[in-house]
N, C-alpha and C positions, 0 to 999 in steps of 0.2 A: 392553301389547303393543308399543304405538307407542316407547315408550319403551328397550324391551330391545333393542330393532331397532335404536336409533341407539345406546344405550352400546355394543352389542357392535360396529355398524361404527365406531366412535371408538376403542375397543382395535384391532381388525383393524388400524387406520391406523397406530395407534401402534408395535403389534411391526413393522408394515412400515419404518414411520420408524427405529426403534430400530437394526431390520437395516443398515439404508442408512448409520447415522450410524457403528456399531460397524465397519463395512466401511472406510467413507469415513477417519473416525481411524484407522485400521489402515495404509491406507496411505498417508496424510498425514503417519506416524510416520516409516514406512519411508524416504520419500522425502526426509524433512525432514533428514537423516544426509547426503544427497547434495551436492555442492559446486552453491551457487549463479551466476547468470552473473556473471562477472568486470569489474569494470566499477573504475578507479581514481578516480571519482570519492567511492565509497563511503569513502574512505580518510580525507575530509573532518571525518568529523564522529565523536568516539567511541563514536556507536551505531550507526554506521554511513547510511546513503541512508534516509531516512524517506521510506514509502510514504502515498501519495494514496489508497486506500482504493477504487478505482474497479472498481464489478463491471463485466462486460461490458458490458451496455447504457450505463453513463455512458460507461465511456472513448471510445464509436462516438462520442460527441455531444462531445466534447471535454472530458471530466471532468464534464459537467452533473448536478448532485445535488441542490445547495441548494434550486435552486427546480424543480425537474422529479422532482414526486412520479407515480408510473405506476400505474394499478390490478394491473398484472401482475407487476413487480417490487418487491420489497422496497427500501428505501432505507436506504444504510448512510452516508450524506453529513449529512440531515439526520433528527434522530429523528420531528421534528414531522408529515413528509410520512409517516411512515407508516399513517396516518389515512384514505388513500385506497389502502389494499392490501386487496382486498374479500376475498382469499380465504387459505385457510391456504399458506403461499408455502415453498418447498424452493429454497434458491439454491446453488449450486459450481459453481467455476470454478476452471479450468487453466490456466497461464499460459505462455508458454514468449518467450524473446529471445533474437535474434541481433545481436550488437554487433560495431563493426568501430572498434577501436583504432588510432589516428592521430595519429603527431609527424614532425616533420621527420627523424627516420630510418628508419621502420619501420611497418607496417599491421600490427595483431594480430584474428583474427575470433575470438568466443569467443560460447559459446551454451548456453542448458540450458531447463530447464523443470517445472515444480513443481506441485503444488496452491495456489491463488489464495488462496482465500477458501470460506467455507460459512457461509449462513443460513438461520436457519427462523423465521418471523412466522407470528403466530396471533391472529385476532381476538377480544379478549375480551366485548366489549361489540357488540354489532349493529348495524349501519351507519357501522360509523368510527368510534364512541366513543373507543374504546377500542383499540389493536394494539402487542402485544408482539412484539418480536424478539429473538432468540439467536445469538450465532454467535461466528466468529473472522476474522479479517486480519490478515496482515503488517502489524506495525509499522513495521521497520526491516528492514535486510540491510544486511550489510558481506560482501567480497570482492574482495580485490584481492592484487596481485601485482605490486612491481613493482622494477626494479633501477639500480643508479648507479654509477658509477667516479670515483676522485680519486687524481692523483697525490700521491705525500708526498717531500718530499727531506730528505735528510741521516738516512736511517734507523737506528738505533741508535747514531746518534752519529756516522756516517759520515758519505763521501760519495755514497753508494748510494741512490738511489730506488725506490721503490716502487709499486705500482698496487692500491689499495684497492676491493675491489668491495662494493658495500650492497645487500642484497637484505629490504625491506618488505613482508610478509605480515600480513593477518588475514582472518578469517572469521566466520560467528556471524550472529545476527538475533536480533530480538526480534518477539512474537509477543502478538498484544492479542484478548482474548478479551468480549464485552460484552455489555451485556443494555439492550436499549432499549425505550423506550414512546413511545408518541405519543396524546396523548386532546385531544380535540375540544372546545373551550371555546366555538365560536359553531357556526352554520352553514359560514363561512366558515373562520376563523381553528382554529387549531390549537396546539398545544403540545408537545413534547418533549424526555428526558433520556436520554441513552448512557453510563451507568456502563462504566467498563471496566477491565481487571485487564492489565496489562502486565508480562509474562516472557522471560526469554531469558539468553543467554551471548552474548558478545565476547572472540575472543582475536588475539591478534596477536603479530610477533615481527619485531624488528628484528634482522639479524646483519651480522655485517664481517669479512673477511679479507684477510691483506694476501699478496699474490705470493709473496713470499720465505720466508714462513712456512706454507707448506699442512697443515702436522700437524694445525692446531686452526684455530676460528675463535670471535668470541665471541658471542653473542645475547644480546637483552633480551627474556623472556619476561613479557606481560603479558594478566590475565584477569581480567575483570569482569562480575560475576551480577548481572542487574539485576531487580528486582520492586516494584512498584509501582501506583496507582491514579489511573485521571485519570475527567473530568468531562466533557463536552459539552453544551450545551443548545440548542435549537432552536424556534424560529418560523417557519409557514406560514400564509398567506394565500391561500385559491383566491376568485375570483371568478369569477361568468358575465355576461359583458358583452351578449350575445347568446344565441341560441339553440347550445346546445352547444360554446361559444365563452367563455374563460376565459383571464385572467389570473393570474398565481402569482406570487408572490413568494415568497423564502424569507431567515432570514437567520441562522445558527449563529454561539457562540459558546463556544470551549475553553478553560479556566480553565485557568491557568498551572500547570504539573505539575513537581514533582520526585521523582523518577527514584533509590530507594533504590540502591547501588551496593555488592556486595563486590567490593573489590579485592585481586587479588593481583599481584606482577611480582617478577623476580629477575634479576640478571646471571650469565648462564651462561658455561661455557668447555665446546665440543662438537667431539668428534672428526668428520671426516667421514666419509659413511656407516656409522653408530656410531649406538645406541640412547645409549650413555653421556652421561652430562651431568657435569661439574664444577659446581657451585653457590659463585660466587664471594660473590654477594651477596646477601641478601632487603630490597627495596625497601622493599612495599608487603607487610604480613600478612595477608590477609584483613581491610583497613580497610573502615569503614563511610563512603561517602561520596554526595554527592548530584549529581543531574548533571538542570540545571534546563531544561525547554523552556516556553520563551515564549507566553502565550495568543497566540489567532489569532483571527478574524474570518474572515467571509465572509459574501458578498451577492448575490442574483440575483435576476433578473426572469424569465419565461418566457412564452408566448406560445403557446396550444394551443386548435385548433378540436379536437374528441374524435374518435378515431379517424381523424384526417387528415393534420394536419401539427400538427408542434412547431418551435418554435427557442426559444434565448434568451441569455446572457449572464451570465457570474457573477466575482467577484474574491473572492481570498482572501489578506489580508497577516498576515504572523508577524513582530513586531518584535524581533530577534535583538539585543542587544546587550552588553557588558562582562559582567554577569553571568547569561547564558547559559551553558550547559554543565557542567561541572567547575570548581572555584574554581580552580584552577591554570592555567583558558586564560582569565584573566581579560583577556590583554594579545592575546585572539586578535580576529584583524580580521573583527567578524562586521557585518552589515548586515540592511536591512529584507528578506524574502523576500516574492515577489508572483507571486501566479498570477491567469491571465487564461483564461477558458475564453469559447470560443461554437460551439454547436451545435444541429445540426434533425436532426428524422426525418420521414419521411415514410410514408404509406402508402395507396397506390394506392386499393383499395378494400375494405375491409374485412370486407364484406361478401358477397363476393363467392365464391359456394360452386363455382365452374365455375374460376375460375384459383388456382390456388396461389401465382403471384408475386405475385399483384396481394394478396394478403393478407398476404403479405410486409414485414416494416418495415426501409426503408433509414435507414441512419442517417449522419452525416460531421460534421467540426467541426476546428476551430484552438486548438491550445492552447498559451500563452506562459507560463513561470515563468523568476523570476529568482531565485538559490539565493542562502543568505545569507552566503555563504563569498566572500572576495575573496583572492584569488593572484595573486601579482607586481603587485599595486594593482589587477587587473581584475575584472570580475564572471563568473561563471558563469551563458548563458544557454541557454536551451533551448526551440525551437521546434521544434514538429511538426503533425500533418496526421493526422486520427481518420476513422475511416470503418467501419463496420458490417451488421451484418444479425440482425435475430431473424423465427428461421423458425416457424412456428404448429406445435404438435405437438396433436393433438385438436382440442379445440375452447378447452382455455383454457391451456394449457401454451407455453413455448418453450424454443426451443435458439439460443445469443446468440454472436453471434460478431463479436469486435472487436480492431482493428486499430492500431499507433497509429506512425509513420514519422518519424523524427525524429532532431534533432541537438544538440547541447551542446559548451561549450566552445568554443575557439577554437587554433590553432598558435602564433598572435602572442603572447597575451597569457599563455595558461594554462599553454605548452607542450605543447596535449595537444587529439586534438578526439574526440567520439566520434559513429559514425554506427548508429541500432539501429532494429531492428521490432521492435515488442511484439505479441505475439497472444494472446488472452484466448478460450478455447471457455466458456462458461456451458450451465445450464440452470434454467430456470424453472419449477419445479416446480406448481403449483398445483393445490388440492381442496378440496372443500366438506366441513365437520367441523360436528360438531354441530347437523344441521339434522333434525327429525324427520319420518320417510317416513311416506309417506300414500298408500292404498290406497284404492282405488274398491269 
């Protein structure tokens, strides 16, 4: 009897789960067709802006994952901290950014909003042995837009000049889907792997026309399908130093990954406002080629009395160099990439069934990366300012809400600066699966 009672509420859960996921992809399809926010820094790299992976509750703390494993959240930073996720976990998140485009002629504000991320972790094994997780994140995003003018003299042979306009577009992302574990090899110490499947398109097109010529203009059409498999592995360390009082370390490691590529590009000649294309040239046939990203590291400390406060501190460098990327940007000027994360939460009292704020988890943090792209000999830096809230929904549920304020670039050096809010809504699903009821 005890038995029927719990297979049949573990299907109940499942068709419910099933619904939520089949809805959730439905409109994660929908929306993924939509133009992402605009940002020319994307324009940097041929996969475009590679994403930090950060659910709501990290980004409040300033990207904190490595070593800030949480009983309520899933962890998609390090696999190892998933070990201390007590219960069957349901995570999506919404993302949306408002950017404010900055050179020395002109402010552009541009802005959208998407579906984040979704996971779901499942305990297999009883008290943390064992916790599998599934889900997806942006990989990458590309989206930019952007234009130039140069005069020419002596046009066809004359003495006539001209005024050349270049207009550089592309679009696309890639989209990393993965299956992690974490199992428990001391009391303390932990273990984990994040297998994951990496998919998506990149297209883009450069075009030119000259003034005196407005009939036609010419474009470089170029698209590349990318799919592939990469590896992550992970190490946690929880200690209790004290009574409820605990020390975490964490420390991940991404095995260097190449990135299968179809490629295709061709030079076109296009009438304006015209579906029609001339195909003057094909470049590139659907070649197969490889586009390598660099292992990375990462390292944190953390600092947690239970149910009180948290803070801590983490670093993560990616050693970008010569043979990074495409073998054709072999001569591209790439450098070490380094991010610096530090952040706390806090929570009033947790316990506490008469106030609702005070059960509340505030959360804020500073986060510093340096990109591994240099322009006009300069670096690309980016500082900002994280700040959050998860609100208790039940009694083991939340709803995540995280902030992140911040800037990049510079006008002197990069030509170019940008100033954005990022806002993350989450929710944290949480339920108890497979435990069998018991009747008095």
């Amino acid at each position: 009897m005890h038995l029927c009672i719990s297979i049949n509420q573990a299907r109940n859960n499942m068709y419910k789960l099933s619904y939520y996921i089949f809805f959730i992809l439905y409109f994660f399809h929908i929306n993924a067709l939509k133009a992402q926010v605009i940002s020319p820094f994307s324009s940097l790299n041929s996969i475009g802006e590679i994403s930090d992976n950060s659910y709501a509750n990290n980004l409040s703390m300033g990207g904190l994952g490595i070593s800030n494993g949480s009983y309520w959240h899933l962890n998609s930073q390090n696999p190892a901290a998933l070990v201390y996720n007590g219960f069957t976990n349901f995570e999506m998140g919404i993302r949306s950014d408002i950017r404010q485009i900055v050179n020395d002629i002109s402010k552009d504000v541009t802005g959208n909003g998407n579906i984040n991320y979704m996971g779901f972790g499942i305990p297999i094994v009883k008290d943390g042995k064992w916790v599998m997780s599934i889900g997806f994140n942006p990989y990458s995003n590309m989206s930019f837009k952007l234009f130039d003018q140069d005069q020419i003299e002596n046009v066809g042979g004359g003495l006539t000049s001209a005024l050349v306009n270049y207009e550089y577009q592309g679009e696309g992302g890639l989209t990393e889907v993965y299956f992690s574990n974490g199992i428990k090899l001391s009391k303390d110490l932990s273990f984990g792997l994040k297998g994951s499947y990496i998919f998506g398109k990149i297209t883009s097109n450069t075009s030119s026309s000259i003034s005196n010529e407005p009939q036609f203009y010419s474009n470089l059409f170029e698209r590349s399908i990318y799919n592939d498999y990469s590896l992550t592995s992970g190490v946690f360390y929880k200690n209790e130093i004290s009574d409820n009082t605990f020390i975490k370390v964490g420390f991940i490691y991404d095995i260097k990954s190449s990135l299968e590529a179809e490629r295709f590009s061709q030079l076109e000649r296009k009438i304006p406002n015209s579906l029609s294309v001339v195909v003057i040239d094909t470049i590139l046939n659907n070649e197969i080629d490889n586009f390598i990203i660099p292992k990375s590291y990462g390292f944190g400390v953390s600092y947690e009395v239970l149910d009180k406060i948290s803070f801590g501190a983490e670093f993560r460098i990616q050693p970008w160099n010569k043979g990074s990327g495409f073998s054709e940007n072999s001569n591209a000027n790439y450098k070490n990439s380094l991010q610096v994360s530090t952040g706390m939460e806090l929570i009033p009292d947790a316990e506490n069934v008469n106030s609702f704020f005070k059960r509340v988890t505030y959360r804020g943090g500073i986060i510093y990366k340096s990109y591994p792209y240099l322009i006009n000999g300069g670096n690309i830096n980016n500082i900002a300012l994280t700040f959050g809230l998860s609100l208790p929904v039940g009694t083991i549920s939340r709803i995540n809400l995280g902030f992140e304020a911040g800037k990049r670039g510079n006008i002197k050096n990069n030509l170019i600066k940008e100033n954005y809010l990022k806002f993350i809504i989450g929710t944290s699903i949480n339920n108890i699966w497979f435990i069998k009821r018991k009747f008095d």
